[in-house]
C-alpha positions in Angstrom: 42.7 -48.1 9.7 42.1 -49.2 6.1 39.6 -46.8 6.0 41.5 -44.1 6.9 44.3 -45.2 4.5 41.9 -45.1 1.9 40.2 -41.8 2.8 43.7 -40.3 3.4 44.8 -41.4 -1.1 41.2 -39.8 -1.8 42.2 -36.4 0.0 45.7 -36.4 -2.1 44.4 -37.0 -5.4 41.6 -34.1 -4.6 44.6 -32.1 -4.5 45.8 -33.2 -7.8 43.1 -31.7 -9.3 44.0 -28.0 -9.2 47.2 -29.1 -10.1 46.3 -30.7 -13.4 44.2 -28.0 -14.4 47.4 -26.0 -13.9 49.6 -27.5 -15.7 47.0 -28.1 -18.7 46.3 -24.4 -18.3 50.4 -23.3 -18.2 50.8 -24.9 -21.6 48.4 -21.8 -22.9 49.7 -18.9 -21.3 53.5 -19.6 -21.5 53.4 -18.9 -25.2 53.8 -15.6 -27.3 51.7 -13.0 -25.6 50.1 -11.8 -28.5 48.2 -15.0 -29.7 49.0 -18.7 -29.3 48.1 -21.1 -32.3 46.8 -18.1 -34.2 44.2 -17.5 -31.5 44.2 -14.2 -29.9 45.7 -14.5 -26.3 42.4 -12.5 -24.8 40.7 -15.5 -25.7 43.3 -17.6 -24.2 42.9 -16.3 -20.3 39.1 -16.4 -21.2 39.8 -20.0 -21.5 42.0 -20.8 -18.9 39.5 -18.5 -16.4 36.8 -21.5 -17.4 39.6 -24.1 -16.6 40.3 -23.3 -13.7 36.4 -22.2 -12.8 35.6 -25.8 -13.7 38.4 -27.5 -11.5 37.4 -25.6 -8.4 33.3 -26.2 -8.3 33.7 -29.8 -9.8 36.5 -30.3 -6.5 33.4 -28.6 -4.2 31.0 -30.8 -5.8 29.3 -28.0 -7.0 28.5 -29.3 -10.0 25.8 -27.2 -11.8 28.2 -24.6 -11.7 31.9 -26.7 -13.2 29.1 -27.9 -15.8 28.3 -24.6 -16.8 31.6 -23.6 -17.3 32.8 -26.8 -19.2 30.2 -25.6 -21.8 31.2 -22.5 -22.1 35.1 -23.6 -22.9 33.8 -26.4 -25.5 31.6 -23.7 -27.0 34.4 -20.8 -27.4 37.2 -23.5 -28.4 34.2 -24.7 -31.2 33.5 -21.4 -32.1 37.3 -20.3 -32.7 37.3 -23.7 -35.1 40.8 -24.3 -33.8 41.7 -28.2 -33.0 44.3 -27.3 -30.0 41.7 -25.2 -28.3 39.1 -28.2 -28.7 41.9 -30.4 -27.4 42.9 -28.6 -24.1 38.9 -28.0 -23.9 38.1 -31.7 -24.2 40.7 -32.5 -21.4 39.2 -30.1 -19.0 35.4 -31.9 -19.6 36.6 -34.7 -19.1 37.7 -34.2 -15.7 34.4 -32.6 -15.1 32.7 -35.6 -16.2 35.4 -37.8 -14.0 34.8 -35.8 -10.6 31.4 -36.5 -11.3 32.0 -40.3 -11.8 30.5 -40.2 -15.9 33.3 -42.4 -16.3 32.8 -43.3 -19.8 32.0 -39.5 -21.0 35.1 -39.0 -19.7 37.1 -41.6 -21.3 35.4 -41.2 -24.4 36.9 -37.5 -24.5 40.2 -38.3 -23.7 40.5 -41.3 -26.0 39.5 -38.8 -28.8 42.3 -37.1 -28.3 45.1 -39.5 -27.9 43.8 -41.2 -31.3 44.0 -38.0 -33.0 46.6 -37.4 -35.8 46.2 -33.5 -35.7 46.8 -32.3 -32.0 50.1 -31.7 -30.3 51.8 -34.1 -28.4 51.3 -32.0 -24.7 47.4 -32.2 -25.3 47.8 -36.1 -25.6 50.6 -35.8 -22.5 47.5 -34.1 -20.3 45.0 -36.9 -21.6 46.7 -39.6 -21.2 47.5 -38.6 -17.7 44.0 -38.2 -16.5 43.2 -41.7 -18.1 45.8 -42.9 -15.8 43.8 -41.2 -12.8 40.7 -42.9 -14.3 42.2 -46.1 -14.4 43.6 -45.9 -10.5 39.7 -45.2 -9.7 38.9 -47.9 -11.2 41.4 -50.3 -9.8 42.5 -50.9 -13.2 46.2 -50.3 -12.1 48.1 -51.9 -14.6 46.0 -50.1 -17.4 46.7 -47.0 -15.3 50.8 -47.8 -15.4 50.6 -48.4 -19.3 48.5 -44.6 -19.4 51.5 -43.1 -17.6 54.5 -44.5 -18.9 52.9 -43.7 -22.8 53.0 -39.9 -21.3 56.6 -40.0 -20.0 57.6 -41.7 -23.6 56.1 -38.7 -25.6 57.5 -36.6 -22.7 60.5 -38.2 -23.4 60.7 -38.0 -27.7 62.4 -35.1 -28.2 64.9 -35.3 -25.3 64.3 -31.3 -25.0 62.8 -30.3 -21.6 61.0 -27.4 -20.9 60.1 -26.2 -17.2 56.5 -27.5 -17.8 57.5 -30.9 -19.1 59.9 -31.3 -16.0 57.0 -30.7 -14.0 54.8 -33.0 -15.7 57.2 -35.9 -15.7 57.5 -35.7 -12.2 53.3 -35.7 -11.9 54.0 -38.8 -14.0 56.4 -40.5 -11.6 54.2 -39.8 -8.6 51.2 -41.6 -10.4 53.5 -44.7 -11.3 54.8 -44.4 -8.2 51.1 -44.7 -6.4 49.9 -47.3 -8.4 52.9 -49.7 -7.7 52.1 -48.7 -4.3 48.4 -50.2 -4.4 50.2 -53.6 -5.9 52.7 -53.7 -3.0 55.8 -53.2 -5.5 57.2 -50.8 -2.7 60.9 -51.0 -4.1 59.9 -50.2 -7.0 57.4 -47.2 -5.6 60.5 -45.6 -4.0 62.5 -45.3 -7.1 59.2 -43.8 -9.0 59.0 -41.2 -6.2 62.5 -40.3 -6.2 62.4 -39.8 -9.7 59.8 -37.2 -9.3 61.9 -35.4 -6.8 65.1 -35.8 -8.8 62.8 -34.1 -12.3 60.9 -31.7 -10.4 61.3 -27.7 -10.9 58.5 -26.5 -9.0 59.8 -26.1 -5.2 55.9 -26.1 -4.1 55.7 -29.8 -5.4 58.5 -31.0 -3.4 56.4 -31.3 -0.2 53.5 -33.6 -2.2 56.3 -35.9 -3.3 57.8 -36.2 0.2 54.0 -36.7 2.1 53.8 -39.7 -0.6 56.6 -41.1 0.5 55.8 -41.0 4.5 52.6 -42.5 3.5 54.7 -45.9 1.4 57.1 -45.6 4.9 53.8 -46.1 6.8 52.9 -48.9 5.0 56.0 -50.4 5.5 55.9 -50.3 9.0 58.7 -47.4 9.0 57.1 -45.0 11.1 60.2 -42.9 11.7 60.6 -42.1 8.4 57.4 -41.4 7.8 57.4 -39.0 10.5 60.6 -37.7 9.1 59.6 -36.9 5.4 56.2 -35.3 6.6 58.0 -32.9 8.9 60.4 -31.9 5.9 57.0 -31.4 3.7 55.2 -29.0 6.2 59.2 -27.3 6.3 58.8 -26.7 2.5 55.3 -25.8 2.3 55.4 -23.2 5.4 58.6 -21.8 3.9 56.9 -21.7 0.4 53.6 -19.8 1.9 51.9 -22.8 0.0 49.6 -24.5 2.9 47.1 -26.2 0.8 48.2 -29.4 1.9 49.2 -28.5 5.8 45.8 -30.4 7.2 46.5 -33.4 5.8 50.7 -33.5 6.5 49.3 -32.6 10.0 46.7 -35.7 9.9 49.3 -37.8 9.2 51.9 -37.0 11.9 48.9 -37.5 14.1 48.2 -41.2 13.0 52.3 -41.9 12.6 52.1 -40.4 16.9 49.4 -42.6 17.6 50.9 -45.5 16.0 53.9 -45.1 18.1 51.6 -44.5 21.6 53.1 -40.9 21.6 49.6 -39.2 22.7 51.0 -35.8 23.3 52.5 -35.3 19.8 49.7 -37.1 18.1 46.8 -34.4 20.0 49.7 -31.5 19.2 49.6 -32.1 15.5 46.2 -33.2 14.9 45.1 -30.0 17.1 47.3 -27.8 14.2 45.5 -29.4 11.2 42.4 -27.8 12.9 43.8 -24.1 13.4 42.6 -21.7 10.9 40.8 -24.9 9.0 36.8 -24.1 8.4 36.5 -27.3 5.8 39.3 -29.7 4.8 39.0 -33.3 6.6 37.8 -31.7 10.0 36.2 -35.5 10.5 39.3 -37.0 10.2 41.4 -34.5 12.4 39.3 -34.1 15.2 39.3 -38.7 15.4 42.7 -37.7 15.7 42.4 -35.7 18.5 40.5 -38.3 20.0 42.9 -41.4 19.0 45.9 -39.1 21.0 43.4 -38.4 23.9 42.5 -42.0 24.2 46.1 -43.2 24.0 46.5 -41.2 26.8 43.7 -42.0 29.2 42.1 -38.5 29.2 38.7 -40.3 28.1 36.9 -36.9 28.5 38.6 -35.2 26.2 38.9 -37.6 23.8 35.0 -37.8 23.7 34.4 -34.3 22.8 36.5 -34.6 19.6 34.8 -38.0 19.1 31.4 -36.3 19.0 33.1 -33.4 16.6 34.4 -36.1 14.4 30.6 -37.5 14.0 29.1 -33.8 13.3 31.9 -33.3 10.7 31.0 -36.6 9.0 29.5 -37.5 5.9 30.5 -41.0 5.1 28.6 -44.1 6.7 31.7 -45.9 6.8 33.4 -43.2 8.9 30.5 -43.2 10.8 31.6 -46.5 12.0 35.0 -45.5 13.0 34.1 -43.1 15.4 31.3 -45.0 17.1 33.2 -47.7 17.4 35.9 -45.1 19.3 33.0 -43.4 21.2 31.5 -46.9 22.4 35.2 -48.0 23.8 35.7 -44.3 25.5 32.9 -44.5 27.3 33.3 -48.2 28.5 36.9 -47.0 29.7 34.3 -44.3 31.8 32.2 -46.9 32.8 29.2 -44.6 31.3 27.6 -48.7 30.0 25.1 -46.8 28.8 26.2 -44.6 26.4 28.5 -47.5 25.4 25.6 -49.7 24.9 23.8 -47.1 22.5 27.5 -46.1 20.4 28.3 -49.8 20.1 24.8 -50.8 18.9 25.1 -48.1 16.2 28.6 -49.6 15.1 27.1 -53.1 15.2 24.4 -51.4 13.0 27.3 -50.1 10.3 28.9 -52.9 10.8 27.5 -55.9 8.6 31.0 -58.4 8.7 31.0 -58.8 12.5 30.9 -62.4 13.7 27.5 -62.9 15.2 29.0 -64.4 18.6 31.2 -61.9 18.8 28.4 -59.4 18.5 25.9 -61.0 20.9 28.8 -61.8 23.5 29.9 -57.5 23.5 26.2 -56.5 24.0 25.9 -59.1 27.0 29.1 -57.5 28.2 28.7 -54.0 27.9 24.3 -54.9 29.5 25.7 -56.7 32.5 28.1 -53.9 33.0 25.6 -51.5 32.6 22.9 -52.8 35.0 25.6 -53.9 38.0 26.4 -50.2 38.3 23.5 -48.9 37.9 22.4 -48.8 41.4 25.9 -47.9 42.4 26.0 -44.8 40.4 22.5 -43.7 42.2 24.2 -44.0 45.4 27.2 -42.3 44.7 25.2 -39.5 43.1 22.8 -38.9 46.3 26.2 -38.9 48.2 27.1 -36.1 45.7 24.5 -34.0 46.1 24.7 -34.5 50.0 27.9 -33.2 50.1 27.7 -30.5 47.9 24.8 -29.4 49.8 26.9 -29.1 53.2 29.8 -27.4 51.5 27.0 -24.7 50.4 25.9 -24.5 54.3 29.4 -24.1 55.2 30.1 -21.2 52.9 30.8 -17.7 54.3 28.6 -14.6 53.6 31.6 -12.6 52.5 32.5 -15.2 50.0 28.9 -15.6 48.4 29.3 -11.7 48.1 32.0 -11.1 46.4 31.1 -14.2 44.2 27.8 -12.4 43.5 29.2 -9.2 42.5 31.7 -10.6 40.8 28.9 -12.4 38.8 26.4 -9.2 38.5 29.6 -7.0 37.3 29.9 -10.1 34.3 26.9 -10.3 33.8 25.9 -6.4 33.1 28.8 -6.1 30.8 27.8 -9.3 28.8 24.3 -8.0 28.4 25.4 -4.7 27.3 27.8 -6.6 24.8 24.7 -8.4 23.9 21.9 -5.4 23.5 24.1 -3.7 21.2 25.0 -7.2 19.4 21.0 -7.8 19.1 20.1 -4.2 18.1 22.7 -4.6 15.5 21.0 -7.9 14.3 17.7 -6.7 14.6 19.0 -4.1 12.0 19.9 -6.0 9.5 17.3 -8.6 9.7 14.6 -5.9 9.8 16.2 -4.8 6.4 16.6 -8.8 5.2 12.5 -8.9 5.9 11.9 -5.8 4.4 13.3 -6.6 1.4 12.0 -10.1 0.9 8.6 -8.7 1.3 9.5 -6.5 -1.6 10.8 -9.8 -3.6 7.5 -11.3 -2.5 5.6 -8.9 -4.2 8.0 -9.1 -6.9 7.1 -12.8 -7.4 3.2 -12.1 -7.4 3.4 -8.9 -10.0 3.4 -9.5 -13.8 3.9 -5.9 -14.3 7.1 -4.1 -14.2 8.7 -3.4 -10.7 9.6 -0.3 -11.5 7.1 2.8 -10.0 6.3 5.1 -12.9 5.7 9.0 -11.3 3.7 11.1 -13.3 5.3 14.8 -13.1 2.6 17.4 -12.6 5.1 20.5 -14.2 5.0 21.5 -17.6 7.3 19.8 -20.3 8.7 20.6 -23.3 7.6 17.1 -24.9 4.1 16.6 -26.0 2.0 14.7 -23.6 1.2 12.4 -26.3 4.6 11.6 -27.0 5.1 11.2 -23.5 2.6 9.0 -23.6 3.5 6.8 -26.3 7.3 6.3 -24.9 6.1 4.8 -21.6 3.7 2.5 -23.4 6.6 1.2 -25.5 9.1 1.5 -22.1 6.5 -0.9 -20.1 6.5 -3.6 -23.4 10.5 -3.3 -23.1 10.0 -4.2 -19.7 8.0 -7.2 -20.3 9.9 -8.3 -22.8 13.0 -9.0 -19.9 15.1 -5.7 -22.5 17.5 -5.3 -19.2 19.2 -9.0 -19.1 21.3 -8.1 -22.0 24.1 -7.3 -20.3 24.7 -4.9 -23.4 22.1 -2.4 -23.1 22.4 0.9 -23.5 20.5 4.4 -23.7 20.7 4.3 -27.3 20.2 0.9 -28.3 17.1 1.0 -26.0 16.0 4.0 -27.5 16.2 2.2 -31.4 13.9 -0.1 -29.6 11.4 2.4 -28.7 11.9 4.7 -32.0 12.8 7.7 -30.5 15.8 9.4 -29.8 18.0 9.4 -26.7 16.8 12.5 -25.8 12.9 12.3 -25.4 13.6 8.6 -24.1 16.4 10.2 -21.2 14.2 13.0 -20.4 11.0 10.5 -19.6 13.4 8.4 -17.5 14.4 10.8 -15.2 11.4 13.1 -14.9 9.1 10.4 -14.8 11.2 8.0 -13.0 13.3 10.4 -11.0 16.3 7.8 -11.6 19.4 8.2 -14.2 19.2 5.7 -17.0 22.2 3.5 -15.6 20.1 3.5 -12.0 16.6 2.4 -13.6 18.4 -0.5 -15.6 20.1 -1.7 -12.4 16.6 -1.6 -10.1 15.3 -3.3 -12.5 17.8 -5.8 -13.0 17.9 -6.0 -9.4 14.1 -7.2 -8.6 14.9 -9.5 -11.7 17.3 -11.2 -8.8 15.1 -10.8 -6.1 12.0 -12.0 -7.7 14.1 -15.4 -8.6 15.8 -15.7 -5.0 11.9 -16.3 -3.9 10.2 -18.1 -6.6 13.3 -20.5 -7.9 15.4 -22.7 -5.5 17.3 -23.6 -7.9 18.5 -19.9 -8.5 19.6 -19.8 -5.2 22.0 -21.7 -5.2 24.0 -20.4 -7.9 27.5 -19.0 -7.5 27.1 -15.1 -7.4 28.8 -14.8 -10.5 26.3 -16.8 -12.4 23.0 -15.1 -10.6 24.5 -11.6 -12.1 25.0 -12.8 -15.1 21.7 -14.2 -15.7 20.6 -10.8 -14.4 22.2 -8.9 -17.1 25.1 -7.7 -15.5 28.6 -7.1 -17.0 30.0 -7.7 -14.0 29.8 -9.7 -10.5 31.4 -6.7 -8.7 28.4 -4.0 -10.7 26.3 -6.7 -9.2 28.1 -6.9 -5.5 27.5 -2.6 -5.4 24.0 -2.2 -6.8 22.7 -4.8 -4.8 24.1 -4.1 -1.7 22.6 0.2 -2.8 19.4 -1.0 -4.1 19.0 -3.5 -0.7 21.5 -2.3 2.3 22.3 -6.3 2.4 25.2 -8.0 0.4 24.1 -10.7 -2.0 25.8 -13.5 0.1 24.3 -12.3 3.2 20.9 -12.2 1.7 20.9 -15.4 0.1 22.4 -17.1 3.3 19.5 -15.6 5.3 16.8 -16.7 2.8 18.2 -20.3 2.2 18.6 -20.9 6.4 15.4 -19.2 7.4 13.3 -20.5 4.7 14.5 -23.2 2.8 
């Protein structure tokens, strides 16, 4: 149950993490429309587009990507040589560098900016608030208490509130709140918490602040509460359209349930965390399930979401939960077996267990095992017995109409099915054809364009002809096409001719418009990297078109998807799963 606990203030401060981005982000684009700090307000959403680029793929672990975009904000804020851009860019590295765990990077950032003498008070608000995050990681909490209360006093200096700084108070109040939590100071938790609620603006918040407080009634023993404040969250945030945070209100009524033996309610609500959920805390939900199932005696069901709970996993220490649950499921089965190999892997995880104890559950769960073995072989040939005189006994109308009840399913399932695999065929037929082609690609120094030689008269001089696909084939080698600026004319400065002659060679000897042979060959640019670099494939798709010169990841999304018949996420999917 610690564990969960634990794993349950990890999930919450995850979510934190869009928020903060948001309000460091809100401070930028409430201002004058036209420009903010003498900085022209274009520039401005450019930077908050990286903030919030950053937040989500460092959150998703994803972290070539958040890394990539950090850079990019440090370099525009350096490049407009303005200190509050540098600021606001600093605080959004540094919790890249947190989520990553470079815990002194990150300090070292934010401690730049509370010392400076030149920044604004809400860029030192923001900093010293994620040091106060830091600091909870760390344990630190008393360090992390100090971080937040100098926030709320510069919060507090001018006694002149804006929306934002209502909102960010109350961010501050949680945080104090949470970290007198992890000292047992409950009392004074409460009164933190409230104090968000009573200073918040922002209706979508209210349902964080009221969770945190069901999870301080749970540790108090105060389940009813608990179960009273969550249900008034998921009120707020299904009223507010703002279910980022439903799973985990629904994992928690599920543990309160279970806590108070209430298996129906705790399988109801852990069941809704699950619904429409593809990737947030589907471990913990489905143990849930199982903990209400269990609690119930349906030891069947229970299992499955057991076994869902260990596929969904990716922490050890989880791990040990739900073996532990599995090995007690299937004693209450009396499957000894399976409880024998599930318990030996939780004794495996589990490296505090008192040796006698250990020894003493093995010789249990063995004795058990072997003293029904043979029973269970008897009871199974009595099984099969039976089943086989119910067969004999069966009427011939009976086994008809079961049989063409059965040949009627099954000819409209393989009809469903032919046109489901001729469909797949398809596209995988068009997946292989075109990975051949990015094989060829890989092998090829040349460009992957075909050149075809016209056999009709011209107007143009065949030596001048002649000259402009020479320097056209040197362009290509060159890589010309990943500028993303390129145009007919600037290529044709390139070649030294005008955009006449060069147009003309394009599309007679080409057949293709200027804009379609820059996009093919941008295109096997892509596909040639898809097979020869890993790494490239797992970029997001609106890095891999901008490294392959497009303006755009929507141009990219339509000229691939012409140039291949595939989309770029289906292609890369197929490669990575079929191929590595």
């Amino acid at each position: 149950m610690t564990y969960l606990l634990k794993m349950n203030l990890s999930i919450v401060l995850k979510g934190i993490v869009p928020l903060f981005i948001f309000f460091n982000c809100v401070s930028i684009s409430a201002q004058d429309k036209k420009s903010f700090n003498g900085v022209d307000m274009e520039k401005n959403m450019e930077m908050r587009r990286y903030y919030a680029w950053v937040a989500s793929y460092a959150s998703q672990k994803q972290f070539d990507s958040s890394n990539h975009y950090a850079k990019r904000a440090m370099d525009l804020a350096k490049a407009l040589k303005n200190d509050e851009m540098l600021g606001y860019a600093k605080v959004n590295n540094a919790l890249n560098f947190y989520l990553q765990r470079k815990i002194d990077e990150a300090k070292s950032l934010l401690v730049e900016n509370i010392t400076s003498t030149d920044l604004h008070d809400t860029i030192k608000i923001r900093s010293h608030v994620l040091l106060g995050d830091i600091h909870q990681y760390e344990k630190d909490y008393l360090r992390g208490v100090a971080e937040n209360i100098a926030a709320e006093k510069l919060l507090r200096k001018n006694e002149v509130f804006r929306k934002w700084d209502s909102i960010t108070l109350s961010r501050v109040y949680i945080n104090i709140g949470n970290l007198h939590k992890e000292i047992k100071e409950y009392d004074i938790a409460h009164s933190y918490y409230k104090n968000a609620l009573d200073y918040n603006v922002d209706k979508g918040m209210d349902s964080y602040m009221l969770y945190h407080r069901s999870e301080l009634y749970e540790e108090e023993d105060k389940i009813y509460d608990a179960i009273a404040f969550t249900k008034k969250a998921i009120t707020i945030v299904t009223k507010e359209r703002s279910e980022l945070f439903l799973p985990t209100y629904y994992l928690a009524l599920s543990k309160y349930y279970t806590k108070l033996e209430k298996g129906d309610s705790a399988v109801y609500y852990g069941k809704k965390g699950i619904e429409d959920n593809s990737y947030c805390q589907l471990d913990l939900l489905h143990n849930a399930v199982g903990n209400g199932y269990f609690s119930k005696g349906n030891y069947n069901s229970a299992l499955r979401y057991y076994k869902s709970a260990l596929l969904e996993s990716t922490s050890p220490a989880f791990d040990t939960t739900v073996h532990r649950n599995l090995s007690k499921t299937y004693e209450r089965l009396q499957d000894y077996k399976n409880a024998l190999v599930h318990n030996t892997h939780y004794l495996a995880l589990k490296d505090s267990l008192d040796e006698l104890k250990v020894r003493q559950e093995i010789f249990d769960i063995t004795e058990k095992y072997e003293s029904n073995k043979k029973q269970l072989e008897i009871e199974k040939l009595n099984l099969e017995n039976a089943e086989n005189e119910l067969v004999i006994k069966e009427q011939r109308s009976q086994l008809t109409i079961v049989f063409i009840a059965l040949f009627g399913l099954l000819l409209l399932l393989s009809t469903i099915y032919y046109f489901f695999l001729k469909q797949k065929k398809q596209r995988h037929l068009l997946f292989l054809k075109n990975l051949e082609l990015a094989k060829e690609l890989k092998q090829k120094d040349n460009a992957p364009v075909k050149m075809i030689q016209k056999s009709e008269p011209s107007s143009m001089h065949d030596e001048q002809r002649e000259k402009i696909h020479r320097a056209i084939e040197k362009l290509i080698e060159s890589e010309f096409y990943l500028n993303p600026d390129m145009t007919l004319s600037l290529m044709a400065k390139h070649i030294e001719t005008n955009t006449t002659y060069l147009s003309k060679v394009i599309n007679e000897d080409y057949e293709k418009s200027f804009a379609t042979f820059l996009n093919e060959l941008r295109l096997a640019y892509t596909l040639k990297n898809l097979e020869s670099h890993p790494k490239f494939r797992r970029l997001t798709i609106d890095h891999i078109a901008e490294k392959s010169g497009f303006a755009s990841s929507s141009t990219f999304y339509n000229a691939f998807k012409k140039y291949t018949g595939l989309t770029p996420s289906y292609y890369i999917k197929k490669r990575v799963t079929q191929f590595g």
